[in-house]
C-alpha positions in Angstrom: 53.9 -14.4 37.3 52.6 -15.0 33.8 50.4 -13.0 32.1 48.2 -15.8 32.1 48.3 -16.3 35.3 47.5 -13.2 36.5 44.3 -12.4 34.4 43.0 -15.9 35.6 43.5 -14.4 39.1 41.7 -11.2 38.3 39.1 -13.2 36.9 39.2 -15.1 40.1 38.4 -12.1 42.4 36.0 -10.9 39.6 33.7 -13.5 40.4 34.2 -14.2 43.6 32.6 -10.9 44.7 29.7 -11.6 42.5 29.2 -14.9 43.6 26.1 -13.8 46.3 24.2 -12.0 43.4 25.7 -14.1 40.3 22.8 -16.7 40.2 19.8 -14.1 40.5 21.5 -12.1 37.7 22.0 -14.3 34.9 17.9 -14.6 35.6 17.7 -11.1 34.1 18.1 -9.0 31.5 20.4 -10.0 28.5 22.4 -12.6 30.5 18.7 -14.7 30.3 18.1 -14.5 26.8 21.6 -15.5 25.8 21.3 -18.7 28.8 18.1 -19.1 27.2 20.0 -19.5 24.0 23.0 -21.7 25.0 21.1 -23.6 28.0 19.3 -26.2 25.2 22.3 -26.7 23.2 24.1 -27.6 25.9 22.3 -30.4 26.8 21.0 -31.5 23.8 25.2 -32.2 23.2 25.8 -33.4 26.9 23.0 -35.9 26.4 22.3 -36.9 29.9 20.8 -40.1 30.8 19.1 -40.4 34.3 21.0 -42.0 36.4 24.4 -40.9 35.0 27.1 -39.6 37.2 28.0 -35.8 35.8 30.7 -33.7 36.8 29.7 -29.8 36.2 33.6 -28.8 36.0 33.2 -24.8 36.6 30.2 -24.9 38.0 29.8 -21.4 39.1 26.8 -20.8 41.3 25.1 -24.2 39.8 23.3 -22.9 36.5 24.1 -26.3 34.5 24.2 -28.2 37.9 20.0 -27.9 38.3 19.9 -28.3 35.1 21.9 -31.7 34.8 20.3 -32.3 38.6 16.7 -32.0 36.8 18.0 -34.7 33.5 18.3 -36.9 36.5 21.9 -37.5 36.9 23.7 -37.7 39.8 25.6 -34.6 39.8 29.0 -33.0 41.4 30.0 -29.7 41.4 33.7 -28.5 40.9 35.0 -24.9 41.2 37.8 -23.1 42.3 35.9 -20.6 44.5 34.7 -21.3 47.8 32.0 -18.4 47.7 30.2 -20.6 44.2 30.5 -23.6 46.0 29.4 -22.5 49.1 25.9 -20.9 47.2 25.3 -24.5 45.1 25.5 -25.9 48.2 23.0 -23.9 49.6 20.5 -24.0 46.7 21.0 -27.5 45.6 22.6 -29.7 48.3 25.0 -31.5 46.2 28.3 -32.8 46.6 31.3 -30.3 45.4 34.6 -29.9 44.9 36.9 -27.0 45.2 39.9 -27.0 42.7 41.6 -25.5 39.9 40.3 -27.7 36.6 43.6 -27.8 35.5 45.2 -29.9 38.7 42.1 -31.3 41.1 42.6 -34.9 41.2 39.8 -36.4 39.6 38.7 -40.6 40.0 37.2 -41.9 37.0 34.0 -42.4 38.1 32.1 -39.5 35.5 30.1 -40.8 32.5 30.2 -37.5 31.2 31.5 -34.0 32.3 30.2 -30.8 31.6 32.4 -27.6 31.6 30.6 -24.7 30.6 31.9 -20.9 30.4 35.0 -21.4 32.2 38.0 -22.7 30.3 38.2 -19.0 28.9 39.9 -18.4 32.5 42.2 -20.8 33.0 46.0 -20.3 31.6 46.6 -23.6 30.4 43.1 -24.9 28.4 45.1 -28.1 27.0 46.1 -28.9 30.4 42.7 -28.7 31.7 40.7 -30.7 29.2 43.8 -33.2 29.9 42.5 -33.7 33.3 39.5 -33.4 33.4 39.4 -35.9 30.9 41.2 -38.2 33.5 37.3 -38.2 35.1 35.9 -40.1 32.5 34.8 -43.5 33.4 36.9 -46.1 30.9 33.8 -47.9 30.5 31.4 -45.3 29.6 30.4 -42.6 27.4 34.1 -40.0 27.7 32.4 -37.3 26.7 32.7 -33.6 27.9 30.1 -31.0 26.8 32.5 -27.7 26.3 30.7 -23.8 26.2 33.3 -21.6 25.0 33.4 -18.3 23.6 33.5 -18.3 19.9 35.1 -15.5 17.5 32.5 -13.6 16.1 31.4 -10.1 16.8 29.0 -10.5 19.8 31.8 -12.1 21.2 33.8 -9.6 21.0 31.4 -7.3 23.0 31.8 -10.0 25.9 35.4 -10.1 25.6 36.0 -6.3 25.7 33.7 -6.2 28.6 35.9 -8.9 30.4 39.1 -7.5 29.3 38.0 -4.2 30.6 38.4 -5.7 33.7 42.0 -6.7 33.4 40.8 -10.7 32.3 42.2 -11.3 29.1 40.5 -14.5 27.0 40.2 -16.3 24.2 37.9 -16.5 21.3 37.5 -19.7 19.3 36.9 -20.1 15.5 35.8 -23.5 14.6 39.3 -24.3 13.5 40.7 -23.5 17.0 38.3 -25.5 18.6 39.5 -28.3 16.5 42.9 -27.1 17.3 42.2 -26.7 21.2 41.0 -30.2 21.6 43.6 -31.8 19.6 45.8 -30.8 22.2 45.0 -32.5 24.4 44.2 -35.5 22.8 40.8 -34.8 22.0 38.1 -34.6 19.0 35.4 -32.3 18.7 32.5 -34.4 17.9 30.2 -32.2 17.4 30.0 -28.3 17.4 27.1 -26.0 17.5 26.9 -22.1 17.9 24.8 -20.9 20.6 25.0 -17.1 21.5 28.4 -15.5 21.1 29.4 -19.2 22.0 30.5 -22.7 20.6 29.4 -25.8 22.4 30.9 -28.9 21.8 31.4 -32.1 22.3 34.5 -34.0 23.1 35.9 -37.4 23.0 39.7 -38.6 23.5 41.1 -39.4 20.1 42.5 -43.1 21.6 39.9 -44.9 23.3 41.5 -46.0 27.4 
């Protein structure tokens, strides 16, 4: 096993036993102000039109899934863990899909796709912007709204936390970003800082 592969699996079980409690404590303490602080940036890049059908890739327990429900788009939620899925599902009633990012088969039925906090985890990042690109609606919009740590020193208080935990991730300067979505045929848009994050939004370089 990589060692890619196996901090993704310890981040894995790391959320999974939070998943009960994980919604009711990003509500609190520091965890709010800093959604407080990414949350509008987020959508002010995703952009959502009512009516639009969104994939929240990542979903987690469905932070950006009311908030893309409550834009008005028709929204589905995709994560790898059963216990996330299983509380959006309880709080929100929409449809979701459990999958790796990197391999679910996705239709391109999605006018946009938002994946927000969770490509940090995954071993191959090219790979999964790759497919989840595959999503996109040829018609529409093919734009994914990406929330991903950023280098900078706030972020490395989140990283050291995370990495005290055996997950090993990431951190992005705005070169890498660029970097990150070349690679897998990708531009970055436009890129904001929000928190000890980047988000960003991204468009395939060739037009399907």
């Amino acid at each position: 096993m990589s060692r890619g592969q196996a901090s993704s699996d310890r981040g894995r079980a790391y959320f999974a036993a939070r998943a009960g409690g994980y919604d009711r404590g990003s509500s609190r303490g520091l965890w709010s102000r800093l959604r407080a602080l990414e949350s509008p940036v987020v959508m002010a890049l995703a952009g959502v039109q009512r009516g639009e059908r969104v994939l929240d890739a990542g979903c987690g327990a469905g932070h950006y899934t009311r908030l893309l429900m409550e834009a008005g788009a028709e929204v589905d939620a995709l994560d790898a863990l059963p216990e996330m899925l299983a509380e959006v599902r309880a709080r929100l009633g929409v449809r979701t899909i459990e999958g790796d990012i990197a391999a679910v088969a996705l239709a391109p039925i999605y006018d946009k796709i938002v994946c927000a906090g969770v490509l940090e985890f995954v071993p191959d990042r090219a790979a999964a912007l790759v497919n989840l690109a595959r999503g996109l609606r040829t018609d529409g919009a093919r734009e994914i709204t990406l929330l991903i740590l950023a280098r900078c020193w706030p972020g490395f208080g989140y990283w050291l936390a995370r990495r005290v935990n055996g997950i090993r991730m990431p951190m992005y300067s705005r070169g890498g970003l660029d970097a990150l979505a070349a690679s897998a045929g990708l531009r970055v848009v436009e890129a904001r800082r929000a928190g000890y994050n980047w988000v960003a939004r991204l468009t395939p370089t060739c037009p399907s």
